[in-house]
N, C-alpha and C positions, 0 to 999 in steps of 0.2 A: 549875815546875808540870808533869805532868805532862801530855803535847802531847795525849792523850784528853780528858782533862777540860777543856783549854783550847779544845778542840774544839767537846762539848758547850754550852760559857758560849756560844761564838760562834754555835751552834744554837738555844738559850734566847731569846737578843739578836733572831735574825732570825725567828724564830718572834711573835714579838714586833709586828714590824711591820707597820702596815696597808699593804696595799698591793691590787689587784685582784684576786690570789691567794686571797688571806685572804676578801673578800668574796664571791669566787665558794663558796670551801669550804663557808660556813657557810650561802649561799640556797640551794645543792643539799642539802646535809644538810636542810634544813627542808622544802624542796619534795619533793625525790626519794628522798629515806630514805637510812639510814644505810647500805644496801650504796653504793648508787652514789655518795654523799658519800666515801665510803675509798676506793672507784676511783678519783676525780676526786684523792683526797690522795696515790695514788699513780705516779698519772701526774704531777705535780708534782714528787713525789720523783723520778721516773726526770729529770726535766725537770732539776731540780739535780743531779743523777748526772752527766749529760752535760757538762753546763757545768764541772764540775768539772774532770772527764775531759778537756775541752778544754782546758782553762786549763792542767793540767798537762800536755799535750802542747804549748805555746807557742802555742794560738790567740790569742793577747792581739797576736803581732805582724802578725795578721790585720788586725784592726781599727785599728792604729796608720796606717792607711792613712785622710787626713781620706774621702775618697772614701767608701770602707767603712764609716766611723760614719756618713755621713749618710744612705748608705742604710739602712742597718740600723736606724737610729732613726726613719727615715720609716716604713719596712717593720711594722717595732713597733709602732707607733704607730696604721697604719690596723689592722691586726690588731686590737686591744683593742677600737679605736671601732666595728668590725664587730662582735665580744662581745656590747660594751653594747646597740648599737643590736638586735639580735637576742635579747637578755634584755630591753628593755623591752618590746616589738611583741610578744612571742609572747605567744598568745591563748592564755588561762586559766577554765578552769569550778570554781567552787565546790561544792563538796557541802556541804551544809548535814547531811549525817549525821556524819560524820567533820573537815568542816572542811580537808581535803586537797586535793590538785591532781587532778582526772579529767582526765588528759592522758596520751597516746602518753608514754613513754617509752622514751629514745633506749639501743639495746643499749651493752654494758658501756664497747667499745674506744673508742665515741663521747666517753664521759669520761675513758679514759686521752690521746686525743688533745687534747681540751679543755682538760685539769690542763696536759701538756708542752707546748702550744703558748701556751699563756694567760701561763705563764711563762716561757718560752724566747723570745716576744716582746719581754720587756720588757728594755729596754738599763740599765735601772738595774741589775736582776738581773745580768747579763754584768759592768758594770762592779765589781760588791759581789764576786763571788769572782774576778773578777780580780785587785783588788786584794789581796784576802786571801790568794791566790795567789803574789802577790809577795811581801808579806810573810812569809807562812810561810815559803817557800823560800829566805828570806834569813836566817831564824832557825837552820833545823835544814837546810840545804842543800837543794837541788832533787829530790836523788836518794834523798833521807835516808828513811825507815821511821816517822820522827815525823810528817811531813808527811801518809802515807797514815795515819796514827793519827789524827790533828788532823780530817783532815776527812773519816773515818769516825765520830767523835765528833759533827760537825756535822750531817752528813746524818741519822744515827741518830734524833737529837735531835728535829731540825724532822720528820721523817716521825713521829716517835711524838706531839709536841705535835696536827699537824695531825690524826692521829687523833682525841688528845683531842679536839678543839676540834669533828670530826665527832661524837663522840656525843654531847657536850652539849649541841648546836643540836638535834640529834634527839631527846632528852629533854625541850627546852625545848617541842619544837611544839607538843605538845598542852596548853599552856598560850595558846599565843598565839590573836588573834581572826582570821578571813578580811581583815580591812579590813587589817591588819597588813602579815601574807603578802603581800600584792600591794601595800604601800605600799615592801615590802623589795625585792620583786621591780625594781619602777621606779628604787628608790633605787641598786640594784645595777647597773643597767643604766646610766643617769645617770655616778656613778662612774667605771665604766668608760669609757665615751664621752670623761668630762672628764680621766681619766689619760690616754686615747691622743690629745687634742686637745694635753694640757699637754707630753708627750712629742715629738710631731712638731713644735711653735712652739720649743721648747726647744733640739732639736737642730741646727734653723733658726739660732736665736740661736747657738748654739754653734760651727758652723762657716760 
């Protein structure tokens, strides 16, 4: 099969999965609108740009270091619970004309930092194209042209889903009720809190 399209399934796959990412996308698309919901999808993408980047420059013998995973996954881990705890507490006013959020919102770069660090946090993220990394480069060689194919397909894939996945939250709003919105907003926050608690005991356990 060609190493593109083998690329894309692998972009489909993780597009796919829930994970802190995925919930942050879709409560900015509904609360902050579809511009800053694609900022926030694109700072993600730059987010997996790098990790890739990395991986293929041999950072994976970085972290082979126990030392280094257990910081790193502590490190991750309060990052997220900081997220959550800062999407639950932030204070929200309803308009009753529109049903939206009347709040400051925060300029563009605030959400490209948000998407890349939200994701670059998380060690499961690091571990997923690590290994994919290895894998691939074991298939079509390290240095090989399929590998930059394979996860040009990947990247491609997951930035154009997460778009989708941006505009359809922001077509959904104006269906949804105020009690909703802010039961999503807590839910998201929550979430996040119990990924970065489950992350930091985990890595605990681990080394």
């Amino acid at each position: 099969m060609n190493p593109l399209i083998e690329g894309m399934i692998l972009g489909l796959t993780l597009s796919v999965m829930l994970g802190p990412a995925l919930f942050t996308l879709i409560q900015t698309s509904i609360h902050r609108g579809l511009y800053r919901g694609v900022i926030l999808a694109f700072g993600i993408f730059l987010s997996d740009l790098a990790l890739v980047w990395f991986c293929y420059l041999g950072a994976a013998q970085i972290f082979g270091d126990e030392r280094n995973g257990l910081l790193f996954g502590v490190i991750g881990g309060v990052i997220l619970i900081a997220f959550g705890i800062v999407t639950y507490l932030r204070k929200v006013q309803i308009s009753t004309d529109d049903m939206l959020y009347n709040v400051k919102k925060p300029g563009p770069m605030t959400y490209i930092f948000k998407g890349f660090f939200l994701n670059f946090a998380n060690p499961f993220v690091w571990l997923f194209w690590i290994s994919v990394m290895v894998t691939v480069s074991a298939s079509y060689g390290a240095e090989s042209f399929s590998v930059q194919l394979f996860f040009a397909g990947s990247l491609i894939t997951i930035l154009t889903t997460d778009l989708l996945k941006v505009f359809v939250a922001n077509q959904l709003k104006r269906y949804l009720k105020p009690r909703f919105l802010i039961a999503l907003n807590h839910s998201v926050g929550v979430l996040l809190v119990a990924f970065g608690i489950f992350l930091v005991v985990k890595t605990f356990l681990k080394f």
